[in-house]
N, C-alpha and C positions, 0 to 999 in steps of 0.2 A: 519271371513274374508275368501274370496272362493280362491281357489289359481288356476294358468292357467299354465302348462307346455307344450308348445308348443316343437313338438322333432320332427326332418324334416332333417335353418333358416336358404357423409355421415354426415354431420355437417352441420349447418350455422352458415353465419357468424355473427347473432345472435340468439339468442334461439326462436325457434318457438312458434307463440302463441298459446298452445295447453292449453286446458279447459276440466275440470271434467265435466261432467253433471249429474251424479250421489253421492250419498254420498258414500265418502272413505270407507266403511264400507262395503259395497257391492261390491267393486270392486276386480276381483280376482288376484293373484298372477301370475306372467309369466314368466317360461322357457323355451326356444327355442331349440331346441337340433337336431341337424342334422346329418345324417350321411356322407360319403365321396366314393362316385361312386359305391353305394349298388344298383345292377341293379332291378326293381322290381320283379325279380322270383328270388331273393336273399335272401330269407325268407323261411321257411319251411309252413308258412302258406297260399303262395303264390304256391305250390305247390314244390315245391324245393325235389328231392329225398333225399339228403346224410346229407342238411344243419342242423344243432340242433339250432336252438333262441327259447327256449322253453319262457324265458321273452318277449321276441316280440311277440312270439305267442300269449301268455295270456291275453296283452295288446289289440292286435287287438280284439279278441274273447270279450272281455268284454265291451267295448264300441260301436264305428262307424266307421266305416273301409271303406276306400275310394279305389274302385278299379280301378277308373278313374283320379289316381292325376298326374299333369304335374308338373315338371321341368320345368321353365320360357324359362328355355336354356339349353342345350345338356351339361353342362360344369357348373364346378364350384363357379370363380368368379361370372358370371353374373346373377347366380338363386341366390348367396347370398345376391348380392344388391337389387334381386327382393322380395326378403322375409321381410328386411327391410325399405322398399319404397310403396312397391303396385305399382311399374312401370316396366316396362319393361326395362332391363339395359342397352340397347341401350340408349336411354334416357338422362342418367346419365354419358356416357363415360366407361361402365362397357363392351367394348366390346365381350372379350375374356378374359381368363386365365389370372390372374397377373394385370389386368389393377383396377385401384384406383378407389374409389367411388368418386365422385367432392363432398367437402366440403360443395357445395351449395344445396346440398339435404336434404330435411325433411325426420329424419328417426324413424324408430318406438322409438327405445331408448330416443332420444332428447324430442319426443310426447310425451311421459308416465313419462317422468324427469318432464317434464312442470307441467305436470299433478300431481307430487308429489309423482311419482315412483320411487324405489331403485331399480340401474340397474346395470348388471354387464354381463361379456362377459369371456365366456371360451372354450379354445381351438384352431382352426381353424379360424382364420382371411380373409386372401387374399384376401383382398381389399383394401392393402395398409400395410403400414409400421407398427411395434408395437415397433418402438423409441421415446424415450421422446420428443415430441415438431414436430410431423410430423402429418400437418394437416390430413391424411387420416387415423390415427390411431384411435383405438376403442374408446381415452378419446373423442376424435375430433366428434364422431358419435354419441356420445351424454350416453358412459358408463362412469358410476363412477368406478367401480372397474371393471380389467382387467387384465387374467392370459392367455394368450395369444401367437401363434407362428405366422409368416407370411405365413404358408404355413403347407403343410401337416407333420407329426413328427413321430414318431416311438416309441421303449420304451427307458427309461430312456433318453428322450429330455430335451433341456437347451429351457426353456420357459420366455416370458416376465410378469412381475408383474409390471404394470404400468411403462414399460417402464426400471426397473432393471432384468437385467438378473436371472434366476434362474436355478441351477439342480434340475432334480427331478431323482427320483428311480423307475420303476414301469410300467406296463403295458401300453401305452397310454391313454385307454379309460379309465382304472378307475381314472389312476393322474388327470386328465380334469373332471371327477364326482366328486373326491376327493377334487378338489378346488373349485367347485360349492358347494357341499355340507357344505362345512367348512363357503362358505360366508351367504350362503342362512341361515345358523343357526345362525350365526351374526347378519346377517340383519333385521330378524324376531323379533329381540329383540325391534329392534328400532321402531315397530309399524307400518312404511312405508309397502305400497303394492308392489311385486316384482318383478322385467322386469329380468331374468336372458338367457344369452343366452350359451345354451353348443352345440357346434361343434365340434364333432368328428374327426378325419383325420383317420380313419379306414372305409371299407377295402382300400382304396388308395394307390397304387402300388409304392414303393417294400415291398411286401407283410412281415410281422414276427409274427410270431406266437410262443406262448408259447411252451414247447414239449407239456405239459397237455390238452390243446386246437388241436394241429395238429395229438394228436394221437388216439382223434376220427376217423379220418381218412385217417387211415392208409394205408389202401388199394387204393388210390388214389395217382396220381404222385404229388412228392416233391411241385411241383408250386400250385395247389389245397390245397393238405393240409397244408400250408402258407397261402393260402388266407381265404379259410373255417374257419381256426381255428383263424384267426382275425375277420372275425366273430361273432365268437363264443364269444370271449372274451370282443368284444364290446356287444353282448347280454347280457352278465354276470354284466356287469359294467352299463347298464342302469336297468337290476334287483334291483342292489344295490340302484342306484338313486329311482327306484319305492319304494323299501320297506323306505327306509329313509324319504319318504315325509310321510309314514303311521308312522313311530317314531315320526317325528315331529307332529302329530295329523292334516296333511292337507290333505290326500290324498284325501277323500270324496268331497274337494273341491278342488281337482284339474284337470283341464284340460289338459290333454297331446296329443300331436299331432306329432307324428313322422314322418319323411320322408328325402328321399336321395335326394343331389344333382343334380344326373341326372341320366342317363340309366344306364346298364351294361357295365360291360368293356369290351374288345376284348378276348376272346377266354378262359376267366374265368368265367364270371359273369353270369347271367342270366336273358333271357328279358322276357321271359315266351314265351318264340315264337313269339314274336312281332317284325318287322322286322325295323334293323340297330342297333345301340350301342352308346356310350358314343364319343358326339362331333357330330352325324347324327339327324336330325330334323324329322326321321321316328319313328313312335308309340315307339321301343327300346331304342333310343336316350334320352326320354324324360317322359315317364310313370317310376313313381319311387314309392316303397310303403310308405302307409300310413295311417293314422288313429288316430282315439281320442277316449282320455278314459277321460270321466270325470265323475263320479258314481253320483253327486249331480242332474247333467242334463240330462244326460243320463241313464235312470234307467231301461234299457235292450239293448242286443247288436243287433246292425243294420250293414246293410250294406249299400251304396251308388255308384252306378254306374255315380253318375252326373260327369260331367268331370269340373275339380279346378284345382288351382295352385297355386305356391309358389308366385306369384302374389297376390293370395285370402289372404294371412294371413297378412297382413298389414289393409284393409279397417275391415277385419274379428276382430280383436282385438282393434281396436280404436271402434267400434260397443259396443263391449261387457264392454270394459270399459269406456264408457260413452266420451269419449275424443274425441274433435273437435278438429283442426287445421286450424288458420285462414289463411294461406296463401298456402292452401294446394293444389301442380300443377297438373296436369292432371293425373288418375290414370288408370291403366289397368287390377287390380284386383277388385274381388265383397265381399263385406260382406257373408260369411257364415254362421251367426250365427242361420241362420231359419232351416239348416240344424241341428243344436242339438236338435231343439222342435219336430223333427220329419216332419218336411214338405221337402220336393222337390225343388232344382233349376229348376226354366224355363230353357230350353235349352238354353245356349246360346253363343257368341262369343269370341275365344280366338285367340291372334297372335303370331306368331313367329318369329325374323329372325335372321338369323345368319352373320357379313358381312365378307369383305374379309381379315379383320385386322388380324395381328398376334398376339398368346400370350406374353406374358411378364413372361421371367424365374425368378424363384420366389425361391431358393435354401434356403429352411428354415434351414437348421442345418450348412449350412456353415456361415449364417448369423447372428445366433443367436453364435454361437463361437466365430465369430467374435468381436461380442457385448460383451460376457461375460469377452472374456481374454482384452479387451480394459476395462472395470470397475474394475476387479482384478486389474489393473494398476492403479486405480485411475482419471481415465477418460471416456468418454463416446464418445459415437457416433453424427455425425450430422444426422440431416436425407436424407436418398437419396434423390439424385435431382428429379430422376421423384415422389418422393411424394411428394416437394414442388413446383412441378407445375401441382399440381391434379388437382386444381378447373380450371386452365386453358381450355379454349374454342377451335374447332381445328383453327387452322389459316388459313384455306378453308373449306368455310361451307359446307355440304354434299349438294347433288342437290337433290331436292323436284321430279325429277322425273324419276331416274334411283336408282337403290337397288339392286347393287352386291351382288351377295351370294344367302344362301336358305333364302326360307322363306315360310311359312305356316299358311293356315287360317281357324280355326275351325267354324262351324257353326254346330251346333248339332254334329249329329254324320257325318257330312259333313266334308272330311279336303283335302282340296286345299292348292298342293306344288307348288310354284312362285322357280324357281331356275336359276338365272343369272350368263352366266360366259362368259366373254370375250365382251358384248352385246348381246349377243344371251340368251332370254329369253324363259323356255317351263315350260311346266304346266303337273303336275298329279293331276287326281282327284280320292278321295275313299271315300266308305261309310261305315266307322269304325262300323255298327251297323250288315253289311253281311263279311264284310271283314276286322276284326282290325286287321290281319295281313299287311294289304295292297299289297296285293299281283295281284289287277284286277283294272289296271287305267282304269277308265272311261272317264276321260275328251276328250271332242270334243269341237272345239271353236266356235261355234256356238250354243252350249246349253244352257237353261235359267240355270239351275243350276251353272255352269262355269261361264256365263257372271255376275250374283250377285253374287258369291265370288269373281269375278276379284275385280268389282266394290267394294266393301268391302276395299278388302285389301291395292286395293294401297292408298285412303285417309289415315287408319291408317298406313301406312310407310311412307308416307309423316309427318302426326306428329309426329312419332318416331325423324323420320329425323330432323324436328323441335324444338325439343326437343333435341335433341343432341344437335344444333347448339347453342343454350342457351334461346330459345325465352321464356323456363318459369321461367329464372331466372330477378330478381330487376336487375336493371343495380349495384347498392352499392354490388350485392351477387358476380360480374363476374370480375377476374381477368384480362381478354384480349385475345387475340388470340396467336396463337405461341405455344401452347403447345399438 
């Protein structure tokens, strides 16, 4: 049995009809594992002077190594819904930070359940609630087993176990390996192929670091080495996770696919010179590292400049394990999978936008406290109100022809900024192939070049827009307006 560890990564309201098309036997195993505002020159193999990830390293070097991979969005919540959707989180109501994935979406987990998969979810959530009985919660999204925070954690975090409080003891990133690892050797037992998703919340600010990790680097101010040496210690604990799948006898069949969130952060992180940061729609904001190591298909290491996204691992995975979705809504990611034979993506189109909405504060340890000393009590929590009115619709549909905010349209190495504020619309153009810094706007509005990515872009924000308002949900999937 070939196993898929995807490392980078909500319900309906009934179960999708997702279909095998291959025999069980062939289908590989899947864990998803993300990191948390690792910028992509956040890596020592990215060029990093000070950083040590000698396991990240190793990983990249032996497989296929994407130096072209996008963040769906500059930010957290909305590339996690895109990783599990193949859409773009606008779409789904995933605006910004904190906001809910709508229960009316098909998501990888639900797909591959259909399909006859054992799935489970660990770590970093935020996209909704991890209370018992809160439609936006990881059971609701279609995992069976869930060790779980609403938000980023630190060490020694009170985490959710389907919905029961738990302490743990321990570094972050390995307690989050430590409970993947514990279920993945459970689960193997049971013959089922494996959907497992591990999400990080390192390095995500405020920075903690071990002393043993921060005093690599020493010679660096207090805030660096806190963030370096968390880091480090999330390199160390997906070592762990790598060597464990080689005990378990799957590594040769497993596929791993690592990648961050979104850009660097401000005034710590690194973008490799690539201009803007975490929450900007510029190359920094959105290029995050990446890469797959799968030794069964991959049997020497490559590199790929084609430019992908956290969008691609959705269509990319229902490809490889044979599984269709019959009601499945409009997607904005492409199949990868011709990239492990060794072929080349045609160039082609990716969107961005980001609108005017606000985050949604999302205080994981004050929350989870909250939870635990209310169960010590012998009682439990409801679930918040904004997670029981996720799948809610807005109760003013967006207009099909104005798009507040940035937004961005790739076409090879073409990327046209659309950025709206106040009514006042203006445009940059660059050619990521002479300038991936972006550093020499070209656009004139009179150029053919400019006028076909206008033209491009606004049909797709118009079905974004569409798409938000509910037009690809059953009228039976949509709760109403008002929310």
């Amino acid at each position: 049995m070939r196993v898929l560890v995807l490392l980078c990564a909500a319900s309906l309201a009934c179960s999708p009809a997702a279909t095998a098309t291959t025999g069980t036997d062939d289908r590989p195993h899947i864990v998803l594992v993300m990191s948390d505002d690792q910028g992509w020159g956040d890596v020592a193999y990215n060029g990093h002077p000070l950083l040590e990830t000698p396991n990240l390293d190793s990983a990249a070097a032996s497989g296929l190594r994407f130096d072209r991979f996008y963040a769906a969005a500059p930010g957290c919540s909305p590339t996690r819904a895109s990783v599990l959707t193949g859409r773009h989180p606008n779409r789904m109501g995933v605006l910004r930070w904190g906001h809910s994935i709508r229960p009316q979406e098909v998501t990888l987990a639900e797909a591959l359940s259909s399909a006859g998969y054992a799935t489970g979810h660990f770590g970093k959530w935020h996209l909704g609630s991890v209370r018992s009985g809160s439609p936006d919660n990881p059971e609701n999204s279609g995992f069976d087993e869930w060790f779980s925070a609403p938000n980023y954690y630190d060490d020694d975090a009170v985490m959710s176990h389907r919905g029961r409080a738990v302490e743990t003891e321990g570094e972050s990133s390995q307690v989050t390996v430590d409970a993947a690892l514990a279920w993945i050797e459970r689960a193997l037992d049971g013959g089922r192929p494996i959907f497992a998703v591990v999400w990080f919340a390192s390095p995500h600010a405020p920075h903690v670091a071990r002393q043993k990790d921060r005093s690599l680097y020493a010679d660096q101010t207090e805030e660096l080495q806190l963030f370096y040496g968390e880091i480090t210690a999330m390199d160390r604990a997906f070592g762990h996770l790598r060597r464990e799948l080689t005990e378990l006898g799957i590594k040769d069949d497993t596929l791993l696919w690592f990648c961050s969130d979104n850009g660097a952060q401000v005034e710590v992180g690194s973008t490799g010179g690539h201009r803007g940061n975490k929450g900007e729609f510029y190359e920094g904001g959105l290029l995050v590292p990446a890469f797959v190591e799968w030794p069964a298909r991959i049997d020497r290491p490559r590199t790929t400049g084609a430019r992908s996204s956290t969008s691609d691992i959705y269509p990319t995975l229902l490809e490889l394990t044979g599984t269709s979705v019959a009601r499945q809504p409009p997607l904005d990611g492409v199949s990868l999978a011709s990239l492990f034979e060794g072929a080349e993506l045609a160039p082609r189109t990716m969107g961005f936008w980001g609108t005017v909405a606000r985050g949604v504060s999302t205080p994981s340890e004050e929350r989870m406290d909250a939870l635990l000393a209310a169960q010590q009590e012998g009682r439990d929590l409801d679930p918040p109100e904004r997670s029981l009115q996720a799948g809610r619709l807005p109760a003013t549909p967006h207009p099909l022809d104005s798009f507040p905010g940035h937004a961005a349209w790739l076409e090879g190495d073409l990327k046209l900024h659309r950025i709206q504020n106040k009514g006042i619309v203006r445009f940059e153009l660059y050619d990521l192939a002479t300038d991936p810094f972006e550093k020499s706007n070209l656009f004139t509005p009179d150029s053919e070049v400019a006028t076909r990515l206008r033209l491009a872009l606004g049909p797709w924000l118009a079905s974004v827009a569409r798409s938000y308002n509910g037009a690809d949900y059953d009228e039976t999937d949509v709760l109403g307006g008002g929310g």
